[in-house]
N, C-alpha and C positions, 0 to 999 in steps of 0.2 A: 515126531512132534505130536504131540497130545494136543487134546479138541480144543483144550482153554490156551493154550500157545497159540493153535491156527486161528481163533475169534481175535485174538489182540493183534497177530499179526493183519488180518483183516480190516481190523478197529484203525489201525495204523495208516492201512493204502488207504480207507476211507476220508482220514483224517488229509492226511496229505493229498488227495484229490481234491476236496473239497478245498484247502488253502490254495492250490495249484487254479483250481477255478475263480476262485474269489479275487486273487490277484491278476488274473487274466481278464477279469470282467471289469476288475479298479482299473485295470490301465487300457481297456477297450473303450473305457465311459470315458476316460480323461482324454485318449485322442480324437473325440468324437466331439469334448466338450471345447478341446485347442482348435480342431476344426471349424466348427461352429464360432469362435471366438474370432477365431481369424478372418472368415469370410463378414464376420459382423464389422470390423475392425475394415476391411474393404472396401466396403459396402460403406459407410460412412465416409470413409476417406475420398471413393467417386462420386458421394455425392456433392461435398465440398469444390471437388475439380472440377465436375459440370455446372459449379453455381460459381464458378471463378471465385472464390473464398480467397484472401488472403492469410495465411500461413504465419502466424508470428514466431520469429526464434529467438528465443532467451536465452543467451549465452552464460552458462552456468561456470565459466574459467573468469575467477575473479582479477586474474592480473591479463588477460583478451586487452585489446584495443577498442575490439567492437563489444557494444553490450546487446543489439538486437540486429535483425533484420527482418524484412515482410517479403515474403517470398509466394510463386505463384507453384502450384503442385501441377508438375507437367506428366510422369508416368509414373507407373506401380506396378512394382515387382515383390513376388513372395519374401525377397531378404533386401531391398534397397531402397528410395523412394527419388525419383530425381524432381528436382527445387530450379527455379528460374528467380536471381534476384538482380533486377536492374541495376544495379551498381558494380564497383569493384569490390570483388570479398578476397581477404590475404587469405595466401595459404597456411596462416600460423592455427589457423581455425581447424585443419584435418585432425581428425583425432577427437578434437573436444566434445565432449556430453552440452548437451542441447535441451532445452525445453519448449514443444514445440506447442502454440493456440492455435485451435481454428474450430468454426462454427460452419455448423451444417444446417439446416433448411428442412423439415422433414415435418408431414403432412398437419401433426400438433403443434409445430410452431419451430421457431428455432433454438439449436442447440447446442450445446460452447462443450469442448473437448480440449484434453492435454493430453501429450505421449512425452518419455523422454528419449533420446533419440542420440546418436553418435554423429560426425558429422565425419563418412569415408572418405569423399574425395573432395577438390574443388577444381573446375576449368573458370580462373580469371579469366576476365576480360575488362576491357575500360569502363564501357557502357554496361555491361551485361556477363553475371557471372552464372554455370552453371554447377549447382552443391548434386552429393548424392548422401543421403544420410541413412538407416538402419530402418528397418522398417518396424512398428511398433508391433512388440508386445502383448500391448495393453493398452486400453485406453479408460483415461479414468476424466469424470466430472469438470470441467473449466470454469473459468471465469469470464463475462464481459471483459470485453477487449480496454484496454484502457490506453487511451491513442497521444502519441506526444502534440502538443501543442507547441509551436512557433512563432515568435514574430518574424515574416519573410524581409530581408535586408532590402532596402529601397530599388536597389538595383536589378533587385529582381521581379520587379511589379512595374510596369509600363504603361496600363491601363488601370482605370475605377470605375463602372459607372454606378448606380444605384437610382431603383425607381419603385415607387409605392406600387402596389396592384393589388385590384380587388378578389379575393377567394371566394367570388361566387361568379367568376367567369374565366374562360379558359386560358390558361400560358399561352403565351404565343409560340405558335411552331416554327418562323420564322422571325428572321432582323427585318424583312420588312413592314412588320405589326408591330415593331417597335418607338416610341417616341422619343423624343428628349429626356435625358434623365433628369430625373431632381437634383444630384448632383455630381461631378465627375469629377477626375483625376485624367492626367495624363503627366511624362516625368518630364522635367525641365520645365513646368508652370511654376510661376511665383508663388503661389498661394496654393495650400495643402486642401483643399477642402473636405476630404476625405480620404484616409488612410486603412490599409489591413492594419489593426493592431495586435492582433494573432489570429491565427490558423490551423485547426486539426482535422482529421478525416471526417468531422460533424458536424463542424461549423466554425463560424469565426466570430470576431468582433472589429466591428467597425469603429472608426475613431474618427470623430467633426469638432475641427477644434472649435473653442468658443470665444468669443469678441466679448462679449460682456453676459456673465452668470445667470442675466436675469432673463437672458433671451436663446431659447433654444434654438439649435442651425438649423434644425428640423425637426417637421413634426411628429414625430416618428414616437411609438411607446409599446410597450410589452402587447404580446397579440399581431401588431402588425406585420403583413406580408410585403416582402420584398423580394424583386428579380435584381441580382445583380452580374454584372460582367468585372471578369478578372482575367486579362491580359498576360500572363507571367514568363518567367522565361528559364528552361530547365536543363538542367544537367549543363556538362563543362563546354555542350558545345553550343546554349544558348539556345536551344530548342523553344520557340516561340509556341505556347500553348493556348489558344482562346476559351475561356470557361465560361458557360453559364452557370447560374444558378439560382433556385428561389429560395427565400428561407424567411422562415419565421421569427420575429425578436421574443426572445427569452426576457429579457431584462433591459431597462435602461438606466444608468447611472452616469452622474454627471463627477469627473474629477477634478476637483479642486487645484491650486498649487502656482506653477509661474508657467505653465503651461495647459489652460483650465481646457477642458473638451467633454462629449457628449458621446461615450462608449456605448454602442449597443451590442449586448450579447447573441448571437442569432446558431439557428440549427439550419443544415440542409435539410431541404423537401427533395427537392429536385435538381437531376442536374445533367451535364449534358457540355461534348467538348467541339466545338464546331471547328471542323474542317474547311481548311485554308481555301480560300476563294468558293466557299457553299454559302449559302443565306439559308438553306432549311438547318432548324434546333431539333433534335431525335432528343426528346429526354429520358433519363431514367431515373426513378425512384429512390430517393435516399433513407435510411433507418438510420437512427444513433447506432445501432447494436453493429453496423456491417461496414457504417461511413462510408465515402466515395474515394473509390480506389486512385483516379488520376492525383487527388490532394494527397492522399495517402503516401504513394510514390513523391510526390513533390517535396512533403514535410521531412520523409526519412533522408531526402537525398541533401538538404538544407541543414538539416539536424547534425548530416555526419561530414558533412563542407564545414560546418561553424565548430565541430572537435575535432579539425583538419583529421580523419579518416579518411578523403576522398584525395 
């Protein structure tokens, strides 16, 4: 072998060491960057589960039964994620691709995420079904939650009350700092005074029907604070829930027609589910962006009662 053969052969193992390295460093960086992805990817998803996030699923099988579910993230594993969704979920679901929302809570504020997701296994149950679905990927950008709204069927409301209160003194911690309300419901009364005329995890609208246009039932106008009580009654076995809550009117408009009334549009502030023979009210804090999860369960469970899914 002559000198200018052994330099090319040289030129050669160089060549091919330095490829041999370069692709050993691209794919040292990229398990290092999936690494890193992953525990980021973790890392958001415990922090959802330690903030009890509700989990939205978008059911991406156009010919499903169901189109969503809100589900609570109970454990995480490197390839699975196990889901708790109080209802019945069919097994027609195993298999199906999913698109999953939830928002996390993180020190700049909060932050909306999507993964898409397979859905492995399911344990039906009546009341309560357990999913195990794929664990993501990837997580990319979300959207606000955009929460269904209901009107609840009269049978499922047994109580109303509603009371003005001033925002420059404290909610009551107790039913026994409570007064008379301004007006109430209760079911089997002749007279409607006040109705839910819908319901979402953020707020509702109230409904006062009206005797004559020119006289409103109440004084009530955009800006005003309100504590109200909602009595309801959930799932198939009738589960009696007492709710608080305070909220603020959005808007008020008055509906014309053969049935004239005084709709106000209201958000939760706060809110709070009292426990059967307690008088102390524990409240918690409500956001548009997070709504209150008892309503939340209440709406989905009503929503898939009235497209007989349940």
């Amino acid at each position: 072998m002559t000198g200018k053969q052994l330099l090319l052969v040289c030129i050669a193992v160089l060549v091919v060491f330095c490829i041999t390295a370069i692709i050993a460093q691209t794919y040292l960086q990229r398990q290092r960057q999936a690494a890193r992805r992953k525990a980021i990817i973790r890392q958001m998803l415990e922090t959802a589960q330690g903030q009890n996030e509700i989990f939205d699923i978008k059911i991406l099988d156009a010919s499903a039964t169901h189109k969503g579910l809100a589900a609570l993230l109970q454990n995480i594993s490197p390839v699975s994620l196990g889901m708790e969704v109080l209802s019945f979920v069919s097994q027609e679901l195993v298999g199906v691709t999913v698109e999953v929302y939830f928002r996390a809570t993180l020190p700049e504020g909060p932050t909306f995420y999507k993964f898409r997701s397979v859905i492995e296994s399911i344990s039906s149950g009546r009341k309560k079904s357990q999913l195990h679905l794929t664990s993501p990927e990837d997580l990319a950008a979300g959207q606000k939650r955009v929460f269904i709204r209901i009107k609840p069927p009269k049978d499922k409301v047994s109580v109303i009350g509603v009371w003005e209160i001033d925002s420059s003194k404290p909610i009551p911690r107790s039913t026994s700092e409570i007064s008379r309300p301004l007006l109430h419901y209760k079911r089997g009364m002749e007279k409607e005074p006040v109705q839910v005329e819908n319901i979402s995890a953020t707020g509702m609208a109230l409904r006062f029907p009206m005797e004559d246009l020119g006289i409103k039932p109440v004084d009530l106008d955009k800006g005003s604070q309100l504590l109200c009580l909602i009595i309801y009654h959930m799932g198939k076995d009738e589960k009696i829930i007492t709710f608080w809550c305070t909220c603020t009117v959005l808007h008020a408009r008055v509906h014309e027609g053969s049935n004239p009334a005084l709709v106000l549009g209201t958000e939760f502030t706060n809110w709070a589910v009292l426990e059967q023979g307690k008088s102390d009210i524990h409240w918690f804090h409500s956001t548009p962006s997070r709504g209150v999860s008892p309503i939340t369960q209440w709406v989905m469970h009503m929503d898939m009662e009235q497209r007989k899914l349940l």
